[in-house]
TORDORO-908644 format. One record per residue (C-alpha): residue number from 1; residue in three letters; chain; z, y, x. Coordinates in Angstrom, 3 decimals, padded with zeros to 6 digits, always signed. Layout:
N
resi,resn,chain,w,v,u
NUM,ala,A,Z,Y,X
...
***
This chain:
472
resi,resn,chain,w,v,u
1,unk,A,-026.389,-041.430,-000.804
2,unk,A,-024.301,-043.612,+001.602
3,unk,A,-020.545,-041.857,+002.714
4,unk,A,-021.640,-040.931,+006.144
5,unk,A,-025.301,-039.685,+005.339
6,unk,A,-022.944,-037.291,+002.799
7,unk,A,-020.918,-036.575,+005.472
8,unk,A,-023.621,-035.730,+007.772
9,unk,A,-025.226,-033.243,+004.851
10,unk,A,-021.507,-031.569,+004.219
11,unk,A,-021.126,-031.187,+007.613
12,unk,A,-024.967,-029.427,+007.681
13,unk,A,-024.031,-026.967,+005.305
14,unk,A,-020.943,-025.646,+006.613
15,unk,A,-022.461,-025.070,+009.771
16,unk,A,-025.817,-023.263,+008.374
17,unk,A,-022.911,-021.096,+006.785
18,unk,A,-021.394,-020.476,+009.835
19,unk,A,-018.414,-022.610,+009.232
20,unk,A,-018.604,-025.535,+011.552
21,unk,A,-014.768,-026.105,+012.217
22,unk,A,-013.114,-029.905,+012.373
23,unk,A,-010.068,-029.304,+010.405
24,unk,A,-010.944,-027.049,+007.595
25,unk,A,-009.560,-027.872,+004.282
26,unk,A,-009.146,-026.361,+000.796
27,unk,A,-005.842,-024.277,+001.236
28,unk,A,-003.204,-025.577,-000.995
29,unk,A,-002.407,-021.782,-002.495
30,unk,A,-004.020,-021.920,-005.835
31,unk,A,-004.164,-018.166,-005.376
32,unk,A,-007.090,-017.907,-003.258
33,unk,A,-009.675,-019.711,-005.182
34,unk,A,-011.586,-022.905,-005.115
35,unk,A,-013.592,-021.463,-002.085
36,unk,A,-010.635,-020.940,-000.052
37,unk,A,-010.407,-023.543,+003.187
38,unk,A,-007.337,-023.490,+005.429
39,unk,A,-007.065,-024.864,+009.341
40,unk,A,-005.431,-024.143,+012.305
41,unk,A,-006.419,-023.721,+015.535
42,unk,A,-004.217,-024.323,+018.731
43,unk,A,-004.662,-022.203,+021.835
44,unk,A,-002.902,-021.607,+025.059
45,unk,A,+000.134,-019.073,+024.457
46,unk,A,-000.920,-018.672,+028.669
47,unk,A,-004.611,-019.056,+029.250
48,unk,A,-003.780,-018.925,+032.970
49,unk,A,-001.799,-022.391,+032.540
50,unk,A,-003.531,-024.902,+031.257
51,unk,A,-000.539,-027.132,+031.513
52,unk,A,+001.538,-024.537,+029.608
53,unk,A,+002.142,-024.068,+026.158
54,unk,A,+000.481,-024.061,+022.870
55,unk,A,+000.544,-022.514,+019.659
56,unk,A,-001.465,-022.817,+015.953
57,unk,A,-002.969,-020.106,+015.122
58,unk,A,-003.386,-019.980,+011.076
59,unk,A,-006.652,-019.682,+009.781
60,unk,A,-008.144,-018.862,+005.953
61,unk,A,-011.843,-018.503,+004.877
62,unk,A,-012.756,-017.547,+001.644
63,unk,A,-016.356,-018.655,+001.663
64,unk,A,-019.047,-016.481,+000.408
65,unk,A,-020.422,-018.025,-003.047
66,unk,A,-024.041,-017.393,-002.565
67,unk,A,-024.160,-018.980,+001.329
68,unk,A,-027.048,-017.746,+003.523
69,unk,A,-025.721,-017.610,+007.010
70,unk,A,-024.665,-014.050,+007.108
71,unk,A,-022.081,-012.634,+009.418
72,unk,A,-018.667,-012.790,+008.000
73,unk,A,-016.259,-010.302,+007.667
74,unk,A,-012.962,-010.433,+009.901
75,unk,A,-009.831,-008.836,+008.074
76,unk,A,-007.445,-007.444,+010.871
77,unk,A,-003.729,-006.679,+009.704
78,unk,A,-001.681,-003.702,+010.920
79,unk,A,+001.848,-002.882,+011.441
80,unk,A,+001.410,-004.403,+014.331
81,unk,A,+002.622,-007.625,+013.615
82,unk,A,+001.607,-008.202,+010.005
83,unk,A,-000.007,-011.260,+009.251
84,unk,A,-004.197,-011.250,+008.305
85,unk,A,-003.694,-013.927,+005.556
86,unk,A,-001.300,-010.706,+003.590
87,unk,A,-004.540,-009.189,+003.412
88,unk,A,-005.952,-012.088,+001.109
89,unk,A,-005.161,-009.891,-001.823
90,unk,A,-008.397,-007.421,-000.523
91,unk,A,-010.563,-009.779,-000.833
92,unk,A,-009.819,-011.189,-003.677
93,unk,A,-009.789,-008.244,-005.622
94,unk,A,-011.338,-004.510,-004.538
95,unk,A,-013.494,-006.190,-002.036
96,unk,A,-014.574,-009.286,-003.391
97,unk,A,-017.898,-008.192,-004.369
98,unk,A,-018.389,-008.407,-000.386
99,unk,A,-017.628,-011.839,-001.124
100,unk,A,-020.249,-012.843,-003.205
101,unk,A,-023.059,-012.859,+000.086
102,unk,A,-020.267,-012.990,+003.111
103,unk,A,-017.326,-015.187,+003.997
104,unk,A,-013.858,-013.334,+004.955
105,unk,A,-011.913,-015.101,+007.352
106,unk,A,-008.062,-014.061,+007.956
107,unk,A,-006.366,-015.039,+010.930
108,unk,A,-002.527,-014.801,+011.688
109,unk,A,-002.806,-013.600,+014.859
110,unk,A,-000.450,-014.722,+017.326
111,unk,A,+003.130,-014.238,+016.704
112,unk,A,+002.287,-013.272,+012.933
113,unk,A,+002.523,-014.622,+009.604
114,unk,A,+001.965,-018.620,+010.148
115,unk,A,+001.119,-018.727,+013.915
116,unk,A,+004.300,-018.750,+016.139
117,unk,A,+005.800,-016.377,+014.207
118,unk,A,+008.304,-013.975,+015.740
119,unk,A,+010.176,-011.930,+013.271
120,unk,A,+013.742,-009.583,+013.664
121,unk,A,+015.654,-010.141,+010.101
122,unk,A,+018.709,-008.266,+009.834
123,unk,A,+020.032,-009.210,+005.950
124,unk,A,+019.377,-005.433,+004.667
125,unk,A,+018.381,-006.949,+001.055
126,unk,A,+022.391,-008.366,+001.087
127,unk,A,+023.910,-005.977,+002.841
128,unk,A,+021.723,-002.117,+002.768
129,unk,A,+024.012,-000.496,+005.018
130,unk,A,+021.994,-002.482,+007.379
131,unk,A,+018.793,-000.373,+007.369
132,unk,A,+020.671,+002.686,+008.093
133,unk,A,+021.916,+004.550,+010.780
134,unk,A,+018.832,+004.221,+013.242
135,unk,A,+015.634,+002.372,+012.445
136,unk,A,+016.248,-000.477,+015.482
137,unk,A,+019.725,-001.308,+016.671
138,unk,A,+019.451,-002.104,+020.549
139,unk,A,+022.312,-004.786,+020.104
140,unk,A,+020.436,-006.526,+017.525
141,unk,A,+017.011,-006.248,+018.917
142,unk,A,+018.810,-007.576,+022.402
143,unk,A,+019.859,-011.073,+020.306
144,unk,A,+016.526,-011.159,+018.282
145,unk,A,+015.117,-011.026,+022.004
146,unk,A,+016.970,-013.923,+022.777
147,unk,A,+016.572,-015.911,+020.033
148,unk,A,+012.633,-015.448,+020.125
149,unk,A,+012.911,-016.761,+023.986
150,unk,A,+013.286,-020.140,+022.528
151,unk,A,+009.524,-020.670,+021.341
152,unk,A,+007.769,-017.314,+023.420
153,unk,A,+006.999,-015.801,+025.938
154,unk,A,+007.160,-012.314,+024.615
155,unk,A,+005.038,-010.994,+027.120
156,unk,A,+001.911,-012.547,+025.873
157,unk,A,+002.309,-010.786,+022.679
158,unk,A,-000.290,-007.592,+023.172
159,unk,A,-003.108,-006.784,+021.809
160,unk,A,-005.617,-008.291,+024.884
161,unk,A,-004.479,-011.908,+024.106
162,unk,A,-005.318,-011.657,+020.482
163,unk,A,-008.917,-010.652,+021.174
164,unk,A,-008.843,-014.079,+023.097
165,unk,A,-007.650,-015.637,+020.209
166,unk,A,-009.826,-014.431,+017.548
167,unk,A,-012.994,-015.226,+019.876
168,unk,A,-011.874,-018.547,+020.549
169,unk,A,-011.285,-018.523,+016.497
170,unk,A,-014.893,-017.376,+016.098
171,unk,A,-016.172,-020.022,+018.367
172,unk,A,-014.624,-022.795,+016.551
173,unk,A,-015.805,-021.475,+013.431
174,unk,A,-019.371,-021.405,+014.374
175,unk,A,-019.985,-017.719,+013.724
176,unk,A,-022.230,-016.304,+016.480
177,unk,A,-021.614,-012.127,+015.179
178,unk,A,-018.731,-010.566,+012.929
179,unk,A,-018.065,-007.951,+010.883
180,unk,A,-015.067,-006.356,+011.514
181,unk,A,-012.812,-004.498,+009.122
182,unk,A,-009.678,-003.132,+010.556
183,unk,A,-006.505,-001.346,+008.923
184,unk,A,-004.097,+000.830,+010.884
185,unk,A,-002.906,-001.204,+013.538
186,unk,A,-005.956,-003.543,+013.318
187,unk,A,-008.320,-000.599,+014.161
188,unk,A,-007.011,-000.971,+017.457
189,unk,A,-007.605,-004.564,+017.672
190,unk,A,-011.004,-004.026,+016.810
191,unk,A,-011.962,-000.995,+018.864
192,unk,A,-010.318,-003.762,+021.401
193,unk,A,-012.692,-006.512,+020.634
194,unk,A,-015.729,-004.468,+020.311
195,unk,A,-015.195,-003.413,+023.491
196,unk,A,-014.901,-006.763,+024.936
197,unk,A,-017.758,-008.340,+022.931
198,unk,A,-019.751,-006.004,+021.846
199,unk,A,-022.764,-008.332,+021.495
200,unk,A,-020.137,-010.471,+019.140
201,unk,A,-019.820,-008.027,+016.803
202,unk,A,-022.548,-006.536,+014.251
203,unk,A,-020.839,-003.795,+012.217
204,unk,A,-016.961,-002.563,+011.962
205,unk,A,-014.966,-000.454,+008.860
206,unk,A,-011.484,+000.699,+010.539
207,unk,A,-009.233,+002.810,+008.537
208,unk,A,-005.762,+004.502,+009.455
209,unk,A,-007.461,+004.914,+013.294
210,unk,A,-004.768,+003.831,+016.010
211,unk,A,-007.376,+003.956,+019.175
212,unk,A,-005.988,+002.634,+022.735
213,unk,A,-005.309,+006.133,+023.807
214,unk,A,-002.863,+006.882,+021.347
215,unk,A,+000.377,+006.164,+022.655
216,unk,A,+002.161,+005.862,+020.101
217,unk,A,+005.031,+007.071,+018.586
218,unk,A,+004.432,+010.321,+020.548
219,unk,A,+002.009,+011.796,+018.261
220,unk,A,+003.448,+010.668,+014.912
221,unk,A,+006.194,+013.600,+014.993
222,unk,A,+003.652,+015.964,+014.957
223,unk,A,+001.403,+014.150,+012.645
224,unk,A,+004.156,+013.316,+009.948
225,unk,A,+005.384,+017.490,+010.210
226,unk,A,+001.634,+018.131,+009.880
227,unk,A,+001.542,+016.098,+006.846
228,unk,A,+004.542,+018.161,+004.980
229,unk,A,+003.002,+020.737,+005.626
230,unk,A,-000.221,+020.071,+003.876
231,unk,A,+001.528,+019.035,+001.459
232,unk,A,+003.850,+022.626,+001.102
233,unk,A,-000.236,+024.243,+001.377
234,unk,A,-001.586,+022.554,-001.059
235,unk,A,+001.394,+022.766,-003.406
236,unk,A,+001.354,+026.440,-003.053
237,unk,A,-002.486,+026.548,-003.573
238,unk,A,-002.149,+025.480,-007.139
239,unk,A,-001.097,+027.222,-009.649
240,unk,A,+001.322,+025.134,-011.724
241,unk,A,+003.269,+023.921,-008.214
242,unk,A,+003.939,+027.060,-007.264
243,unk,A,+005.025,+028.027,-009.731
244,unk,A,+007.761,+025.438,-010.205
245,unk,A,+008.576,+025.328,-006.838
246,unk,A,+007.882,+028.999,-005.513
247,unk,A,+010.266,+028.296,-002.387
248,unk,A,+009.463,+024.653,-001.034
249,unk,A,+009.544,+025.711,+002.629
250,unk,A,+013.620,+026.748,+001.934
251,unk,A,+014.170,+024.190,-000.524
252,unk,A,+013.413,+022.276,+002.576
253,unk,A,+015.255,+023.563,+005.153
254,unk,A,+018.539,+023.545,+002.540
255,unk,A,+017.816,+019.458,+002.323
256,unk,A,+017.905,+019.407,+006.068
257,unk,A,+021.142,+021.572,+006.089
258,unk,A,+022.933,+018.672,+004.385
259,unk,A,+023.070,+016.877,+007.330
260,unk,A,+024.281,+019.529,+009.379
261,unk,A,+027.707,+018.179,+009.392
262,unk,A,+026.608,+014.419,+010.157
263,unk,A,+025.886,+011.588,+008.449
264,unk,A,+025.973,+011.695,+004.557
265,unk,A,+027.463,+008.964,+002.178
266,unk,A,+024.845,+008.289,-000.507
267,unk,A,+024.037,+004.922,-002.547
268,unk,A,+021.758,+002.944,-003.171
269,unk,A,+020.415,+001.019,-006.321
270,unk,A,+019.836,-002.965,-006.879
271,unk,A,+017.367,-004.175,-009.311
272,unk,A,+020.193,-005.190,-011.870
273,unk,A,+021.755,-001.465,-011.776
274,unk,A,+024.613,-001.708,-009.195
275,unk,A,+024.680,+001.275,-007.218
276,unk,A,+025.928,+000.162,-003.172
277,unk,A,+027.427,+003.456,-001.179
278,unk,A,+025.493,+003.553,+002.193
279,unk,A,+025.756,+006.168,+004.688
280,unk,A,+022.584,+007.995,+005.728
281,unk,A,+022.138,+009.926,+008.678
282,unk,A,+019.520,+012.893,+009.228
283,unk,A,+017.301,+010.062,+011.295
284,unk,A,+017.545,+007.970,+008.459
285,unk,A,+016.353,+010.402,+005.580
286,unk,A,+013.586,+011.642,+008.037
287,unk,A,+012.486,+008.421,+008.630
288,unk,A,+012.447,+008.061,+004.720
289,unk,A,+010.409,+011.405,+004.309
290,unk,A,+007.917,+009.825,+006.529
291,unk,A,+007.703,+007.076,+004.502
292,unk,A,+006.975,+008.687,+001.531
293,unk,A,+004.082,+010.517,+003.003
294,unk,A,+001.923,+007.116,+003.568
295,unk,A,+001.253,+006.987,-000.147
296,unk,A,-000.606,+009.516,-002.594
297,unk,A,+001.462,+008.115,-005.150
298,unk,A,+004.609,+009.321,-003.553
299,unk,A,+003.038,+012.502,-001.993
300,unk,A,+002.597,+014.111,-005.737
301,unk,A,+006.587,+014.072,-007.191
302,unk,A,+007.313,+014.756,-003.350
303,unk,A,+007.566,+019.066,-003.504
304,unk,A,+009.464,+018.413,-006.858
305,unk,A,+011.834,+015.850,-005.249
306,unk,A,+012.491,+017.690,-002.333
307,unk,A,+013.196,+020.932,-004.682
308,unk,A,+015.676,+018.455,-007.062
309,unk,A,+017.260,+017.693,-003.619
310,unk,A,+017.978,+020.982,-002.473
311,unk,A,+019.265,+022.221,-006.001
312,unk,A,+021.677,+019.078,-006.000
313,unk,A,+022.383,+017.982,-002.456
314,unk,A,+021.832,+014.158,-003.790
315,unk,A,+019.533,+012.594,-000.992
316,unk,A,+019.404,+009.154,-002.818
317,unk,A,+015.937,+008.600,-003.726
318,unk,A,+015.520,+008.944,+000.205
319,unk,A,+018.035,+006.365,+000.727
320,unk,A,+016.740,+004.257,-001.833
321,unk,A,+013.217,+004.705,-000.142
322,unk,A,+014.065,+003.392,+003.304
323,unk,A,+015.906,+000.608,+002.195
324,unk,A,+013.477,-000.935,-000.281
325,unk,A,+010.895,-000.224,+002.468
326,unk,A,+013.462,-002.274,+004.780
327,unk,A,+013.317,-004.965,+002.365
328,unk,A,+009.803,-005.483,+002.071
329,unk,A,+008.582,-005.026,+005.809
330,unk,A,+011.096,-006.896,+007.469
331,unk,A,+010.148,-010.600,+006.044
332,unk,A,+006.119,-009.516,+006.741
333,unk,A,+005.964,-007.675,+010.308
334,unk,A,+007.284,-009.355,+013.072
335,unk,A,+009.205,-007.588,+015.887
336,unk,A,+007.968,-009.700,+018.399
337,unk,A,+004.668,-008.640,+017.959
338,unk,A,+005.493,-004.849,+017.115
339,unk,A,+007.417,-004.447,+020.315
340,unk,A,+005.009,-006.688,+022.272
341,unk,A,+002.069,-003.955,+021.551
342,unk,A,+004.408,-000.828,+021.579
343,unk,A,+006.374,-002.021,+025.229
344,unk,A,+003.290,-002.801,+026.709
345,unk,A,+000.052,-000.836,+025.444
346,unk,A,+001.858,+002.842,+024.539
347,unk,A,+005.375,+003.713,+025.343
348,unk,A,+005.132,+002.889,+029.386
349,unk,A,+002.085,+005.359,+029.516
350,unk,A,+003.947,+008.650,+027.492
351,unk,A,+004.979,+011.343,+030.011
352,unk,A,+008.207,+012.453,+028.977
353,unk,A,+007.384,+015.590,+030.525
354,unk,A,+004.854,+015.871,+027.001
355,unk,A,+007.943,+015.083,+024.921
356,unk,A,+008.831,+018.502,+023.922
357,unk,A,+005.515,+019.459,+022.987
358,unk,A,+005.143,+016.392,+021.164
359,unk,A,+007.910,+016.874,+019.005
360,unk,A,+009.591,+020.130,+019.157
361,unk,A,+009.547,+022.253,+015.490
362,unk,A,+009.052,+018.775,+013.773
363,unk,A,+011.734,+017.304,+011.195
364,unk,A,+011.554,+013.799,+013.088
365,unk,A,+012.085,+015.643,+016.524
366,unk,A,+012.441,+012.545,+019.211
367,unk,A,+013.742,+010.015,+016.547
368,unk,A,+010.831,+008.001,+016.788
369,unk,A,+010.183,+007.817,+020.581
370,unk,A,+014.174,+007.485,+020.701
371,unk,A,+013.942,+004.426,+018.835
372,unk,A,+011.125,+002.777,+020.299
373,unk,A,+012.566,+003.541,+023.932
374,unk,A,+015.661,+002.201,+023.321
375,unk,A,+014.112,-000.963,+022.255
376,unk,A,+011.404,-001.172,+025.102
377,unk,A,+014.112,-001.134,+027.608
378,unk,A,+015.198,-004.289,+026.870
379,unk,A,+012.275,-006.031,+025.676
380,unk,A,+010.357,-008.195,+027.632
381,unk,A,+006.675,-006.669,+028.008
382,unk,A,+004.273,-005.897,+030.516
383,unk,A,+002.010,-002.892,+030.969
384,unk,A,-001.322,-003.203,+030.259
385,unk,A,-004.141,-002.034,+033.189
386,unk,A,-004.492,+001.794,+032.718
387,unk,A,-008.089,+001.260,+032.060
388,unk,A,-007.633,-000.674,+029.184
389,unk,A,-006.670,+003.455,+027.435
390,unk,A,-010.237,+004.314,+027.787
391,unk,A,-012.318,+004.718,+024.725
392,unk,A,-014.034,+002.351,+022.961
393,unk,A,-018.106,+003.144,+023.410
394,unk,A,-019.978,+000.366,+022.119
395,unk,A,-023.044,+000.599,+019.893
396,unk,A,-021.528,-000.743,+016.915
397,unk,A,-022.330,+000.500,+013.528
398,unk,A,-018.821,+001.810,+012.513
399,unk,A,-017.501,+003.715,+009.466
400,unk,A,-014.630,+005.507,+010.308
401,unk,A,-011.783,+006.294,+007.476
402,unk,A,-009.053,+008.919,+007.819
403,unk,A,-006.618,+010.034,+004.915
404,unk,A,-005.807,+013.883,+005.354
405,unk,A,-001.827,+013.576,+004.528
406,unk,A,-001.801,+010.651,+006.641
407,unk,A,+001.837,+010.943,+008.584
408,unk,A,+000.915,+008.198,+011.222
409,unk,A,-002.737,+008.278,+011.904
410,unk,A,-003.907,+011.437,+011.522
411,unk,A,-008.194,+012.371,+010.964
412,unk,A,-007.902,+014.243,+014.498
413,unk,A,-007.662,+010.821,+015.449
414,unk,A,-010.890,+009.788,+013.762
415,unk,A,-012.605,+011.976,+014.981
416,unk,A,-011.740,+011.076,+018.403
417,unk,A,-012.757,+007.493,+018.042
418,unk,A,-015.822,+008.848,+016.530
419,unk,A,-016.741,+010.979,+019.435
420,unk,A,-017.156,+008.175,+021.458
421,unk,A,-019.426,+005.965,+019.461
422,unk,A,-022.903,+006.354,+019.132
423,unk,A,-023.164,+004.688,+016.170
424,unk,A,-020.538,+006.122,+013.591
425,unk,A,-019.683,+008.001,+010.603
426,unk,A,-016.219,+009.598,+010.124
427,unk,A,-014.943,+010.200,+006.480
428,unk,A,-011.806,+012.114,+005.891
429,unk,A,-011.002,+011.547,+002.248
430,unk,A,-008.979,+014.971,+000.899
431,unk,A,-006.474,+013.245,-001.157
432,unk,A,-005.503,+010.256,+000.415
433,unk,A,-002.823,+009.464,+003.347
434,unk,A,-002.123,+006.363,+004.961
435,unk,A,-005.261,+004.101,+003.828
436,unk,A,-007.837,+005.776,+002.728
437,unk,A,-010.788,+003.885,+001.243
438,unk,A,-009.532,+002.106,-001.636
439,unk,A,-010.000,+005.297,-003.935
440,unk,A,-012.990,+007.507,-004.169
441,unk,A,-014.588,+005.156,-000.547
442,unk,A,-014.326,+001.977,-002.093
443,unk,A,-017.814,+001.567,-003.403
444,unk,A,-019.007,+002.928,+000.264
445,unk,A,-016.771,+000.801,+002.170
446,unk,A,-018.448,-002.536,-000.209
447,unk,A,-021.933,-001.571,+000.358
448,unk,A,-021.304,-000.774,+004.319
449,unk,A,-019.944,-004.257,+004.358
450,unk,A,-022.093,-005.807,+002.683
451,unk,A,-025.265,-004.200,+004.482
452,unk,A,-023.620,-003.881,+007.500
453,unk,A,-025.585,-000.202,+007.865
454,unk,A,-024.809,+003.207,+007.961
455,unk,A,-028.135,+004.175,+006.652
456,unk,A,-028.323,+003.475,+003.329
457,unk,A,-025.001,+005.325,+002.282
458,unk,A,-025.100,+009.007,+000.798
459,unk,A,-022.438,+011.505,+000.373
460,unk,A,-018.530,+009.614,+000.686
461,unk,A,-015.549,+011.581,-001.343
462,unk,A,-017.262,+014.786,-000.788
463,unk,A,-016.168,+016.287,-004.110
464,unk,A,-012.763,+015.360,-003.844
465,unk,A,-010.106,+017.857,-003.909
466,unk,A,-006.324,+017.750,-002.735
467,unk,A,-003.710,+015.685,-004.566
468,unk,A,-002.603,+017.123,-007.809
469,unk,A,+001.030,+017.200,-007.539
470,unk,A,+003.866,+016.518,-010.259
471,unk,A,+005.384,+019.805,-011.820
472,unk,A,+007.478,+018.151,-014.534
***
């Protein structure tokens, strides 16, 4: 066969598999496989300037290795601001049997990961003071702001002109429908994009549900208190944790009594042993609490830590928390983008006149909506159009996840998302939090992608009780 007649046949088969792109080529990261192609894709940053400027958007596929022209499946990252191509690792491993009959196909969306990105380091893993004493410092947000001027206009950063992106990404691809599977702050993107394109889009999994009516951080106050205290519940509903901890609701209110006289000077510990003295206000350790009620994993020791805590007064494991969280978000979610959905799509559109409501009783109080305001002030964004807080109501098959300890996302959530779609399923897995599906879902959430249905599946996590917690 002469070089352009296999050119010509190449060329044929990408395209019957959806993947018609100029410009794909094996990605050089061993890690994703031999059927991993890499590309990028350059778009207007302005789409109402065609003169203006541009930037790459990062694209991976991991084909499917039995091609057949199905719909792939779109991974959307959180945060917001994390990049899709983090989310390799999903596909690779506890969803690759999706793989087998579908492509996945990550996308950096703008501002994230490889595609303009616009991150807000501030040296914590050197120096750890540096992740304490308020989760954003307005002086160094104010010079990240600056700095991020240079290649952005930071008020092109929201959530609308990533749907543009991704369907100009889809077009160039050759796909004519997607599947969409969303995670925390990618459920919003997707509730965005079906919405948009509804006739783009053939089936959507979103977990961790952020809809466009959120308005966030308002609610997560009173989600993260609710949280604890499912937690205190179901600690006092079994037998062996209530025993060992027959006071958690005082134990708790003694930790919070230890920063009653200000900020507290605790340490933290590196990897080869040293311990660094940080100081550690009462945001900071309930910002760490909050943390720790993402994971299931941390939710079990967490009546027993809190207990240690009030018996000792040492709040270091919460110190040691936020920081190492510090560490590893900072280098993966970028600020630009965080603030770029937060300034424009929730904070202009909370009435402080809610506030109290929102947040009185709770252990974060107005930390969170402090921080975020603080930051929003100064940070270039634009308000979206009020409309774009309505529902999402397209007839999209669309399994819904919620964890019930989840601090940030809550199932009430869920189930408002799910009121508004004709076409879904809500499953509220008992012992999960932030991130649900990856336990006793997983096998739904494969066959859902995979079919693309809601019809075939049966019972999901039904006989799954609360988290057993950690006595000793």
């Amino acid at each position: 066969m002469s070089i352009p007649i296999l050119a010509a046949a190449v060329l044929a088969l990408l395209t019957a598999r959806g993947v018609g792109a100029q410009g794909l080529v094996p990605c050089e990261d061993e890690r994703l496989g031999e059927r991993a192609f890499c590309g990028r894709l350059s778009v207007l940053e302005d789409r109402s300037r065609a003169d203006g400027r541009k930037i790459e958007l990062n694209v991976v596929v991991l084909r499917a290795a039995e091609p057949g022209g199905r719909e792939p499946v779109f991974l959307l990252a959180g945060g917001p601001g994390q990049g899709a191509t983090d989310l390799a690792g999903l596909a690779l491993r506890p969803l690759a049997e999706v793989n087998e009959t579908r492509d996945f196909v990550m996308v950096d969306q703008r501002g994230t990961g490889r595609s303009n990105p616009l991150p807000c380091l501030n040296g914590s893993a050197e120096n750890p003071q540096l992740a304490f004493g308020g989760l954003f410092k307005p002086k160094e947000m104010a010079a990240c702001r600056d700095q991020l001027h240079q290649h952005a206009d930071l008020t092109l950063y929201s959530t609308p002109h990533v749907i543009a992106d991704l369907e100009e990404v889809r077009t160039w691809l050759g796909y004519d429908r997607v599947i969409l599977w969303g995670g925390s702050g990618g459920t919003r993107t997707a509730l965005v994009w079906m919405r948009r394109h509804p006739e783009r889009i053939a089936a959507a999994l979103i977990d961790g549900i952020t809809p466009t009516s959120f308005r966030a951080p308002s609610g997560m106050a009173r989600a993260a208190h609710q949280s604890l205290e499912n937690v205190f519940e179901d600690c006092m509903a079994q037998e062996s944790c209530a025993q060992a901890f027959p006071e958690l609701d005082t134990d708790f209110r003694k930790v919070l009594w230890i920063f009653e006289g200000g900020p507290v000077v605790t340490h933290v510990t590196r990897e080869d042993g040293t311990k660094v003295p940080v100081t550690m206000t009462r945001g900071d350790f309930a910002y760490a609490l909050r943390a720790m009620l993402y994971s299931a994993r941390r939710i079990a020791p967490l009546p027993k830590l809190i207990h240690e805590t009030a018996s000792t007064g040492d709040v270091s494991p919460f110190a040691q928390g936020l920081w190492q969280r510090d560490v590893a978000l900072r280098p993966v979610v970028s600020m630009g983008v965080h603030f770029g959905v937060y300034c424009s799509e929730d904070m202009p559109f909370i009435d402080r006149r809610s506030v109290p409501g929102l947040t009185g009783g709770t252990f974060l109080g107005t930390y969170l909506l402090d921080q975020y305001g603080a930051v929003c002030e100064l940070w270039d964004a634009e308000p979206v159009p009020l409309e774009y807080l309505a529902p999402t109501t397209a007839d999209v098959p669309t399994l819904i996840f919620s964890g019930f300890y989840d601090p940030s996302t809550p199932p009430s959530l869920g189930d408002e998302v799910d009121r508004h779609l004709p076409s879904s399923r809500h499953v509220v897995v008992r012992n999960e939090a932030h991130g649900a599906q990856f336990g006793c879902g997983r096998q739904a959430a494969i066959d859902f992608l995979i079919s693309g249905s809601l019809d075939a599946l049966g019972p999901i996590c039904e006989d799954v009780g609360p988290i057993e917690f950690t006595v000793e």
